[in-house]
RODO-2510 file (C-alpha; in nm, 4 decimals, decimal comma):
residues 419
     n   res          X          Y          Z
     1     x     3,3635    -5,2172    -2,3787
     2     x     2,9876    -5,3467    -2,4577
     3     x     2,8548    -5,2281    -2,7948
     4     x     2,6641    -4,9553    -2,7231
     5     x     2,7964    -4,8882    -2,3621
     6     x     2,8670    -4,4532    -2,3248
     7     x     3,1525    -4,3906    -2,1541
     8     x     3,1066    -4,0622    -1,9348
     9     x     3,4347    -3,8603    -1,8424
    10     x     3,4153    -3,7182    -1,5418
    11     x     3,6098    -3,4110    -1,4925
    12     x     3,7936    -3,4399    -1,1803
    13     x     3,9035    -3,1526    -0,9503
    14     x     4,2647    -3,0464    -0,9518
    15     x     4,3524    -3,0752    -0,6027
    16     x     4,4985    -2,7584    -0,5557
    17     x     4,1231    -2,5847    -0,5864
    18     x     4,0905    -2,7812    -0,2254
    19     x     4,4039    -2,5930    -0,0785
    20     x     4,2235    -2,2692    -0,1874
    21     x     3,9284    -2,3724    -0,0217
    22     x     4,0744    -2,4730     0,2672
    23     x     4,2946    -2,1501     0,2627
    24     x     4,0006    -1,8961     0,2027
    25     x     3,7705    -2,0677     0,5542
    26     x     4,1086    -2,0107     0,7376
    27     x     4,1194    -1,6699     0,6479
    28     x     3,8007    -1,5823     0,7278
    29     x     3,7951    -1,7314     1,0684
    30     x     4,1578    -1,5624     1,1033
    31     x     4,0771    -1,2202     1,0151
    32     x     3,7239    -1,2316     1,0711
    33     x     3,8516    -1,2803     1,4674
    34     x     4,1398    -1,0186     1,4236
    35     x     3,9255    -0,7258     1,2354
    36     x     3,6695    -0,7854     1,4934
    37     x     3,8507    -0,5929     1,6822
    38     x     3,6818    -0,2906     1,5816
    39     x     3,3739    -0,3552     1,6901
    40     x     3,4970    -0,4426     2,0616
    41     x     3,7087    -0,0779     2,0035
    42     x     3,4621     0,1038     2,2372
    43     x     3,3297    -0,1663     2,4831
    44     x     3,7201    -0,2391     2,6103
    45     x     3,7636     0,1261     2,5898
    46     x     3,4761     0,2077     2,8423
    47     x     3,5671    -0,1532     3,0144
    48     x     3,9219    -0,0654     3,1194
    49     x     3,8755     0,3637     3,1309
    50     x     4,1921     0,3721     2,8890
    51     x     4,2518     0,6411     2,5810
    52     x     4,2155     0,4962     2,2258
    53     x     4,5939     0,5028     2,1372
    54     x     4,5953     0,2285     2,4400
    55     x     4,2845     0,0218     2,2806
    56     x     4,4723     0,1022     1,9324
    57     x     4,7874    -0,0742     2,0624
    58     x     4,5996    -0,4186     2,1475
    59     x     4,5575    -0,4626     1,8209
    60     x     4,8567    -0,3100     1,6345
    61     x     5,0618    -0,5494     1,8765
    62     x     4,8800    -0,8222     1,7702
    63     x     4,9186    -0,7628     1,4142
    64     x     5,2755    -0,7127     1,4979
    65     x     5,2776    -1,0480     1,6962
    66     x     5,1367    -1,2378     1,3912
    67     x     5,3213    -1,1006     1,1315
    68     x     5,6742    -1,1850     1,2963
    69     x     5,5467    -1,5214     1,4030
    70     x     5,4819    -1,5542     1,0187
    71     x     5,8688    -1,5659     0,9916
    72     x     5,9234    -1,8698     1,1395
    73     x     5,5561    -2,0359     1,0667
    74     x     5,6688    -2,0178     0,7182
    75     x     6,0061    -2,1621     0,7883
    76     x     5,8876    -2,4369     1,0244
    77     x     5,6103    -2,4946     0,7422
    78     x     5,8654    -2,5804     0,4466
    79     x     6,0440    -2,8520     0,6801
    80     x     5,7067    -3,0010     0,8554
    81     x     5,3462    -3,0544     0,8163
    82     x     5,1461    -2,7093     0,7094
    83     x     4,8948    -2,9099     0,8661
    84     x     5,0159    -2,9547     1,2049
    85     x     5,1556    -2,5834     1,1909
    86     x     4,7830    -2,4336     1,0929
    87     x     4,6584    -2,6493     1,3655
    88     x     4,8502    -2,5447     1,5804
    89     x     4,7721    -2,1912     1,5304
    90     x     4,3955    -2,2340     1,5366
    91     x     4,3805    -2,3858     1,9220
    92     x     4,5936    -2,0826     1,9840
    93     x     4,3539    -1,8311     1,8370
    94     x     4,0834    -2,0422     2,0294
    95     x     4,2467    -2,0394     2,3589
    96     x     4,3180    -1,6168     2,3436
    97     x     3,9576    -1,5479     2,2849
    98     x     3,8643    -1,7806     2,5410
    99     x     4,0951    -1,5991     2,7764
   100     x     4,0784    -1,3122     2,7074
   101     x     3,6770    -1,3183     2,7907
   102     x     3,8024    -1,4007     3,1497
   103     x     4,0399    -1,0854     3,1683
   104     x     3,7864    -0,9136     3,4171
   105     x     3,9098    -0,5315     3,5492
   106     x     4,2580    -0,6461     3,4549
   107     x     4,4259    -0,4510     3,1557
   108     x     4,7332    -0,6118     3,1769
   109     x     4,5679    -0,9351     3,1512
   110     x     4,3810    -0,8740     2,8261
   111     x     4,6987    -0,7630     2,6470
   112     x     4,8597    -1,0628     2,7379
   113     x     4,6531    -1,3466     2,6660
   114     x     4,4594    -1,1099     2,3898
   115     x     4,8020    -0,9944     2,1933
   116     x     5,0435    -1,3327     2,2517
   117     x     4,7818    -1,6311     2,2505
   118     x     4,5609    -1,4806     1,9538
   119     x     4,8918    -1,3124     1,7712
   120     x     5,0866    -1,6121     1,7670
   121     x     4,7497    -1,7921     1,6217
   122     x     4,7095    -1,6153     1,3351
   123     x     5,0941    -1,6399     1,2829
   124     x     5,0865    -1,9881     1,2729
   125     x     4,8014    -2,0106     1,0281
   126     x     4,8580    -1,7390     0,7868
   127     x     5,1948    -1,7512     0,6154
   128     x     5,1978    -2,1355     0,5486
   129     x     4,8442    -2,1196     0,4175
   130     x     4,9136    -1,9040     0,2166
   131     x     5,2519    -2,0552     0,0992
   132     x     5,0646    -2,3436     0,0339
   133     x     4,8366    -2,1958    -0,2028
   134     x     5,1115    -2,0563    -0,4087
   135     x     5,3235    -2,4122    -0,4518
   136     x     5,0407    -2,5447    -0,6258
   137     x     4,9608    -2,2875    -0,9256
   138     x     5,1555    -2,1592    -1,1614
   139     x     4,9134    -2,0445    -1,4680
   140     x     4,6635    -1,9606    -1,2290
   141     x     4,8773    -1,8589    -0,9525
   142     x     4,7236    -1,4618    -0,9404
   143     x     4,3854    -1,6163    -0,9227
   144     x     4,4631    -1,8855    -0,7142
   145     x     4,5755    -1,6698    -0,4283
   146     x     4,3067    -1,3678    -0,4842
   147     x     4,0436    -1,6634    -0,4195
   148     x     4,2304    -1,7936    -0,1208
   149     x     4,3016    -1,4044    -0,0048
   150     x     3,9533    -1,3083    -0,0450
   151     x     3,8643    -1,4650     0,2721
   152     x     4,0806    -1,2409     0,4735
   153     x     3,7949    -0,9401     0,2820
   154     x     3,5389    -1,2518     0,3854
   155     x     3,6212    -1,2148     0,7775
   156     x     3,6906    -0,8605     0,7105
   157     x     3,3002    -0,8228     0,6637
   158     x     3,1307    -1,0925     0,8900
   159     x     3,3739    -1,0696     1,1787
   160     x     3,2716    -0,7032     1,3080
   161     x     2,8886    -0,7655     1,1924
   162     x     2,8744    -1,0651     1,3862
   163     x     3,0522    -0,9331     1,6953
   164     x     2,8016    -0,6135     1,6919
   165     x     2,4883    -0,8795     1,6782
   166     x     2,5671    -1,0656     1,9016
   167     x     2,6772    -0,8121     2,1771
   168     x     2,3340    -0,6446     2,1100
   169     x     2,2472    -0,9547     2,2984
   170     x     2,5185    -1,0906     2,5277
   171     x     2,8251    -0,9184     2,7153
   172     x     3,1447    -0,8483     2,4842
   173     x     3,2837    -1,1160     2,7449
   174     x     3,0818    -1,3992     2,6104
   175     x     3,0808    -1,2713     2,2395
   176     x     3,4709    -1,3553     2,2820
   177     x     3,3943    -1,7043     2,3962
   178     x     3,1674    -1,7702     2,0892
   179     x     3,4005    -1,6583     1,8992
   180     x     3,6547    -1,9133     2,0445
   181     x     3,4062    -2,2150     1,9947
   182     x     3,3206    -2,1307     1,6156
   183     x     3,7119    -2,0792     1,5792
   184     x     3,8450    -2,4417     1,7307
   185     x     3,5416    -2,6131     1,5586
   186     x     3,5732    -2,4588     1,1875
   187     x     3,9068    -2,4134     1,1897
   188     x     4,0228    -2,7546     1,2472
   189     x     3,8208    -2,8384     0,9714
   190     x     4,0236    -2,6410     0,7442
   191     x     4,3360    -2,7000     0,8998
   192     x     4,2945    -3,0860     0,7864
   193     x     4,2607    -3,0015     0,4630
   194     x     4,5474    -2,7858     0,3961
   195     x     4,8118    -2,9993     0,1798
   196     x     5,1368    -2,8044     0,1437
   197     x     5,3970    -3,0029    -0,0467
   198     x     5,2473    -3,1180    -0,3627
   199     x     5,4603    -3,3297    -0,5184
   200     x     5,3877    -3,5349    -0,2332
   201     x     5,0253    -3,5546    -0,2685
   202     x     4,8621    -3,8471    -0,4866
   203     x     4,7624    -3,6350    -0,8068
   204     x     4,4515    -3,6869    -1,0762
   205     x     4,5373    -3,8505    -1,4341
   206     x     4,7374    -3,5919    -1,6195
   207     x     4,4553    -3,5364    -1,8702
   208     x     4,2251    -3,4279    -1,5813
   209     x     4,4262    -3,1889    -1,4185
   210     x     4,3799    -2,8258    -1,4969
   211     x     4,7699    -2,7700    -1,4319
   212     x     5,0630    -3,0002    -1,2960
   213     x     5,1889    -2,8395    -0,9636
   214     x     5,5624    -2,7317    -1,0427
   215     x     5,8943    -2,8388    -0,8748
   216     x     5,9620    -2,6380    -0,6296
   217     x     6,2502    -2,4176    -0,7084
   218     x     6,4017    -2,0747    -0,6232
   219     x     6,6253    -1,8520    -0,3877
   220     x     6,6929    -1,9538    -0,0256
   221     x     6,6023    -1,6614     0,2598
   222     x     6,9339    -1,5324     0,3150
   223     x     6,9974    -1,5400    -0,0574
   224     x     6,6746    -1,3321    -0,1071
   225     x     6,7747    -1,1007     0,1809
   226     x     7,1034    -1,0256     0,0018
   227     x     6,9052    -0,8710    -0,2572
   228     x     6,8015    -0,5095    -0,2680
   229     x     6,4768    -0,6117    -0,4567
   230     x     6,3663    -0,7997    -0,1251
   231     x     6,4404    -0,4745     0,0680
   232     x     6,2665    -0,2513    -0,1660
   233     x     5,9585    -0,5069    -0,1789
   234     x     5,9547    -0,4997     0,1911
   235     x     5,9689    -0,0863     0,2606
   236     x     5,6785    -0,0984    -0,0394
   237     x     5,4725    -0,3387     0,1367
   238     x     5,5393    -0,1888     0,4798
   239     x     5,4043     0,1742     0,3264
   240     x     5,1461     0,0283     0,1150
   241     x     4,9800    -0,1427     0,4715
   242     x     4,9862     0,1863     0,7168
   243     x     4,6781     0,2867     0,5444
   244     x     4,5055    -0,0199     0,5907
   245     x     4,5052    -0,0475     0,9321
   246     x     4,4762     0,3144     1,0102
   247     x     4,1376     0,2536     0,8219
   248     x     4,0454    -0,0885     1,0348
   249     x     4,1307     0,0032     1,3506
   250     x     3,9779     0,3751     1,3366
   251     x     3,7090     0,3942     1,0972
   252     x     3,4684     0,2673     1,3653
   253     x     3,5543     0,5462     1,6531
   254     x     3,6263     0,7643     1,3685
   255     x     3,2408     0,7398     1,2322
   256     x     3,1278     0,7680     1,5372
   257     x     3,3086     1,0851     1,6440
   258     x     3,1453     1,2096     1,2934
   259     x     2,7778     1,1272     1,4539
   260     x     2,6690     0,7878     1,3084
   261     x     2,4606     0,5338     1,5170
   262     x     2,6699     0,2245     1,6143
   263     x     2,5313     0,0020     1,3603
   264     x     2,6559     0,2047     1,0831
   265     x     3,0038     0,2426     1,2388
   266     x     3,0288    -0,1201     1,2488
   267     x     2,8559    -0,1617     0,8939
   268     x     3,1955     0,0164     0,7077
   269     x     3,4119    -0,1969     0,8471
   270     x     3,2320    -0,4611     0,6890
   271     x     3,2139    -0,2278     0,4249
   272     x     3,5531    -0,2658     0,3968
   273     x     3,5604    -0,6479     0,3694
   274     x     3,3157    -0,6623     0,0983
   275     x     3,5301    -0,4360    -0,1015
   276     x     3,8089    -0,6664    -0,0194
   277     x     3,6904    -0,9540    -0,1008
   278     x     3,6121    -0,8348    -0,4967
   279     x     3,9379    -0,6961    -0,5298
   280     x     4,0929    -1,0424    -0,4352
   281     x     3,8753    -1,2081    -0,6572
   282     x     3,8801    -0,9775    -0,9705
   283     x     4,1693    -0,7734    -0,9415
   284     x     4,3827    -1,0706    -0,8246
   285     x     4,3028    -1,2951    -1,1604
   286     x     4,3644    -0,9965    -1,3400
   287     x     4,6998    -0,9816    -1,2572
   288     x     4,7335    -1,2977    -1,4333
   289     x     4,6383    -1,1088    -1,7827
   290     x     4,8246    -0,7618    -1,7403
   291     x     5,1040    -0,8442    -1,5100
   292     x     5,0975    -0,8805    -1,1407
   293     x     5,3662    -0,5837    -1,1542
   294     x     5,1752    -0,3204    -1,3425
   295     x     4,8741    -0,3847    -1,1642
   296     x     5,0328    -0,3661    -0,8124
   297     x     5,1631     0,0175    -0,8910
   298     x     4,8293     0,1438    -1,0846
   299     x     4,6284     0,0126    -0,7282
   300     x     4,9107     0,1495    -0,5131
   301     x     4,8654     0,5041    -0,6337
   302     x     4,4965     0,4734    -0,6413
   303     x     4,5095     0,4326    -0,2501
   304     x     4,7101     0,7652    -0,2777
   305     x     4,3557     0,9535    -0,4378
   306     x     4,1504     0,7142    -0,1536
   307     x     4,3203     0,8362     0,1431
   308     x     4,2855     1,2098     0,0128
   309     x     3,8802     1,1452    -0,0729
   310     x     3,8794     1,0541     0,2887
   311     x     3,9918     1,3296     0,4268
   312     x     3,6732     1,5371     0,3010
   313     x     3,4169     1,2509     0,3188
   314     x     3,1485     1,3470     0,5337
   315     x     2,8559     1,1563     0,6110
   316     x     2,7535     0,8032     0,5829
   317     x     2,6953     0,7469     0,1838
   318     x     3,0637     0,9032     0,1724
   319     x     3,2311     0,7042     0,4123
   320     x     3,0742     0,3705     0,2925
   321     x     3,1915     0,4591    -0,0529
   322     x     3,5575     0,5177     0,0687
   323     x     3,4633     0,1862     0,2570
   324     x     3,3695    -0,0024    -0,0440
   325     x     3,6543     0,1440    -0,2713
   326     x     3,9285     0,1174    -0,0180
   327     x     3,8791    -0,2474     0,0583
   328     x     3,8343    -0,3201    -0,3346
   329     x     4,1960    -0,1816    -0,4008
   330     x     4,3903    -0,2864    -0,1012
   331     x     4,2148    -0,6550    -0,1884
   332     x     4,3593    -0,6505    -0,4915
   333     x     4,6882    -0,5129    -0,3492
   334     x     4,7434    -0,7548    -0,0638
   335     x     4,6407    -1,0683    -0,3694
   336     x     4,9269    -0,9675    -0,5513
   337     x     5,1826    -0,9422    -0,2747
   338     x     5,2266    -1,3059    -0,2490
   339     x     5,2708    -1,4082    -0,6408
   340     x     5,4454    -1,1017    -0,7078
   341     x     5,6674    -1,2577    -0,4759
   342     x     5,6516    -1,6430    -0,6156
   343     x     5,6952    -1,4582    -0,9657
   344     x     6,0248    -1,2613    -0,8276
   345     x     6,2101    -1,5201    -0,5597
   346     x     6,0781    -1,8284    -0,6888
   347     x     5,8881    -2,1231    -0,4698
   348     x     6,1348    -2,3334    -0,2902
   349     x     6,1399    -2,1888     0,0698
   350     x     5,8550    -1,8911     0,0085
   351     x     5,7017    -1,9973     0,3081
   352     x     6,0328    -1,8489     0,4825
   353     x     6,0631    -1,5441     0,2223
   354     x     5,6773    -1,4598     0,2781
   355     x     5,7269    -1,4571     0,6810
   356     x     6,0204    -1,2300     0,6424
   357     x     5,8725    -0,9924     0,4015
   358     x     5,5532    -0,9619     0,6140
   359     x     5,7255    -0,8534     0,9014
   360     x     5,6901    -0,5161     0,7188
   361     x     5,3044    -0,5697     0,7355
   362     x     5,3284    -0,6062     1,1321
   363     x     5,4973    -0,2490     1,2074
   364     x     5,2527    -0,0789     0,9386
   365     x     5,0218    -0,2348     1,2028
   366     x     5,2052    -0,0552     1,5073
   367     x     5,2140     0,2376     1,2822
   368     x     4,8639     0,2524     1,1626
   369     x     4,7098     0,1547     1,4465
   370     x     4,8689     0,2752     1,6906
   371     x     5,0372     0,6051     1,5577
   372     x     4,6748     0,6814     1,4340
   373     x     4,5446     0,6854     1,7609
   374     x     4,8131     0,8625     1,9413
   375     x     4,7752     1,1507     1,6531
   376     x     4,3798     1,1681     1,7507
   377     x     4,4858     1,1960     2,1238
   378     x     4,7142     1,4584     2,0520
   379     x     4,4844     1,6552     1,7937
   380     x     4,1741     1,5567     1,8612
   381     x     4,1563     1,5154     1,4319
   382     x     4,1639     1,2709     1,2545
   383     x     4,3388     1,4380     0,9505
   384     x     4,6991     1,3930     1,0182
   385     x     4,6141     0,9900     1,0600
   386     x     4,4772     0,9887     0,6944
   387     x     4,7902     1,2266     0,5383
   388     x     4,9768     0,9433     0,6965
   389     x     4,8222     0,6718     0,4977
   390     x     4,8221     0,9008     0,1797
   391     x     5,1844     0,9834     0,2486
   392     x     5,3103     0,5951     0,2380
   393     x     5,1214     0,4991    -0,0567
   394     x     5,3222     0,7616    -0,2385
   395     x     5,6224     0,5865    -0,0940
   396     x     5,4887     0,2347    -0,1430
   397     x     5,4499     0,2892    -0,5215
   398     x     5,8375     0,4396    -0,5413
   399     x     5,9549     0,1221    -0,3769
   400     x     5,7973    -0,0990    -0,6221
   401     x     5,9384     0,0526    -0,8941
   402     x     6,2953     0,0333    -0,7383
   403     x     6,1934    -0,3692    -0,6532
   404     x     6,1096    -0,4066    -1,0135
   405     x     6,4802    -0,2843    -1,1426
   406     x     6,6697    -0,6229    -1,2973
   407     x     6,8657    -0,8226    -1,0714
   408     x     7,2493    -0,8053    -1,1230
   409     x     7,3430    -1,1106    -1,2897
   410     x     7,5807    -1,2352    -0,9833
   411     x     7,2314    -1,2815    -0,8470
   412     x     7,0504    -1,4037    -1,1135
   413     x     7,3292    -1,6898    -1,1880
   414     x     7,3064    -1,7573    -0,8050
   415     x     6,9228    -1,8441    -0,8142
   416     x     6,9438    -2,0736    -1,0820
   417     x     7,1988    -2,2755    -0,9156
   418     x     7,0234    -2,2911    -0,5929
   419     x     6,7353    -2,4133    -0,8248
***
């Protein structure tokens, strides 16, 4: 070195802040396509002269569709490329939106190509993205995953807004096929950039990393089914998700039964993403300081007191409060699912563990979504949708608790062999 010659340290970039990026655009386009749904809710109502427990059921079918496929996306994703499996999933979004647009007169059509091609899309993207995510943190795993989960909140907002825009100047026909463009082109953007298996990557000098990504290690599926913790974690999760969708799915119609002009119907379900998004960012790295387990059950019952402020919120200053304060909390609820489970099962085939426990997440869907609007037919109210979502958050937060109870030590022993 020349007398007098600085020598500059650059700070490099731990590469698992590029998964997280990669992770959050996937989300977005993901869920910013699925939550759309919402604002479509009244056009395919009026297009195919069906009952809203029928519209309702396009999507909770979906939702169930992409959750199962999650099973074996996260399976197929710990033995191959998470790249090639998000790929994958991403021209099969594409292609649903694409054809569904071309559905016509024809129902039947729509579910089909709308609920399969579009389900098994964001199957194939979510649970191994996700996975992904949580391989490379440890320290930072709580934040890590509320930054990457904040972009489901991100699509949450911008995917109904956008869909109401632009069908205030095409048909909902070719707002679908925009959709499928901006989908195929961003998305396989991401999907390159999604690295799954870390010890496999070439990593920074030691000194420059913020972390070293950990060896994988942990239970295997059917060891974590055997379990009763993975069985309570899965009821909680299951109760702790009815409300969410009943909110997605019917907070449009149900806003506009109470009066409000279209815009503002569509504006809370954004409302709801915004909220979402903070709670994955904030609440989600504060798991990392209190405990991803506390945290988890103070939220859960807080959904409890949101689902019964709800129920008298009239107007639209109340409702986009609800809006605001529901998405915060279930944000910070679905940020923790994942490292809650990292923290409890361990990392070694969570892609698998993740798909199976979020199976629970696709028949809250049927039940929020669907049950919601069958309720509404069959009342004409909206009330007995809400008790519903109040009524499983009290259940989600008892199931937790049983989750949390210490392993028996056959168990215990067991997962640090398999590790």
């Amino acid at each position: 070195m020349q007398q007098g010659e600085r020598v500059v340290m650059r700070k490099q970039i731990f590469p698992g802040w590029y998964v997280v990026f990669a992770t959050h655009v996937l989300l977005t386009l993901i869920f910013g396509a699925a939550y759309s749904f919402g604002a479509f809710f009244s056009h395919i109502q009026t297009n195919f002269e069906v009952g809203r427990f029928s519209v309702a059921s396009v999507f909770s079918l979906t939702a169930f569709i992409y959750y199962t496929v999650g099973v074996f996306a996260g399976a197929l994703a710990d033995r191959i490329s998470t790249r090639r499996v998000v790929g994958a999933g991403i021209l099969s979004l594409a292609l649903g939106f694409f054809i569904s647009s071309q559905a016509g007169g024809s129902l039947w059509l729509f579910l089909l190509s709308f609920c399969v091609l579009v389900g098994l899309g964001v199957g194939l993207v979510y649970v191994p993205s996700v996975t992904a995510v949580q391989r490379w943190f440890v320290r930072n795993r709580s934040q890590a995953s509320g930054i990457a989960l904040a972009g489901t909140g991100v699509g949450t907002f911008i995917g109904p807004l956008a869909a109401g825009l632009l069908m205030e100047h095409f048909s909902w026909e070719t707002t679908l096929q925009i959709f499928a463009a901006v989908i195929f082109v961003v998305g396989l953007g991401g999907a390159w950039l999604v690295k799954g298996q870390p010890q496999a990557q070439t990593q920074a000098p030691l000194a420059c990393r913020q972390e070293t990504p950990p060896a994988a290690t942990g239970m295997g599926l059917a060891q974590a089914l055997c379990t009763g913790r993975f069985w309570w974690y899965f009821v909680a999760i299951f109760c702790g998700s009815v409300g969410l969708f009943v909110a997605v799915v019917h907070i449009n119609p149900y806003a506009r039964e109470a009066g409000l002009a279209v815009s503002e119907a569509n504006l809370l379900i954004g409302l709801i993403g915004v909220g979402n998004v903070a709670g994955r960012l904030f609440l989600g790295s504060l798991g990392d300081r209190i405990g991803s387990l506390r945290l988890l059950v103070a939220l859960t019952f807080v959904l409890v007191l949101l689902n019964l402020f709800w129920l008298g919120a009239d107007g639209f200053a109340a409702l986009a409060l609800f809006a605001l304060c529901f998405g915060l909390v279930n944000g910070g609820c679905i940020s923790l699912y994942p490292s809650l489970a990292a923290d409890w099962f361990g990392t070694a085939n969570l892609g698998a563990i993740l798909g199976a426990l979020y199976l629970s997440v696709g028949g809250a869907a049927l039940i929020g979504g669907s049950i919601a609007g069958l309720l509404f037919d069959l009342y004409q109210s909206y009330a007995a949708s809400i008790m519903l979502g109040a009524l499983c958050a009290v259940l989600s937060v008892l199931c937790i608790l049983m989750a949390a109870r210490p392993l028996p030590e056959v168990a215990v022993a067991a997962s640090v062999t398999e590790a």
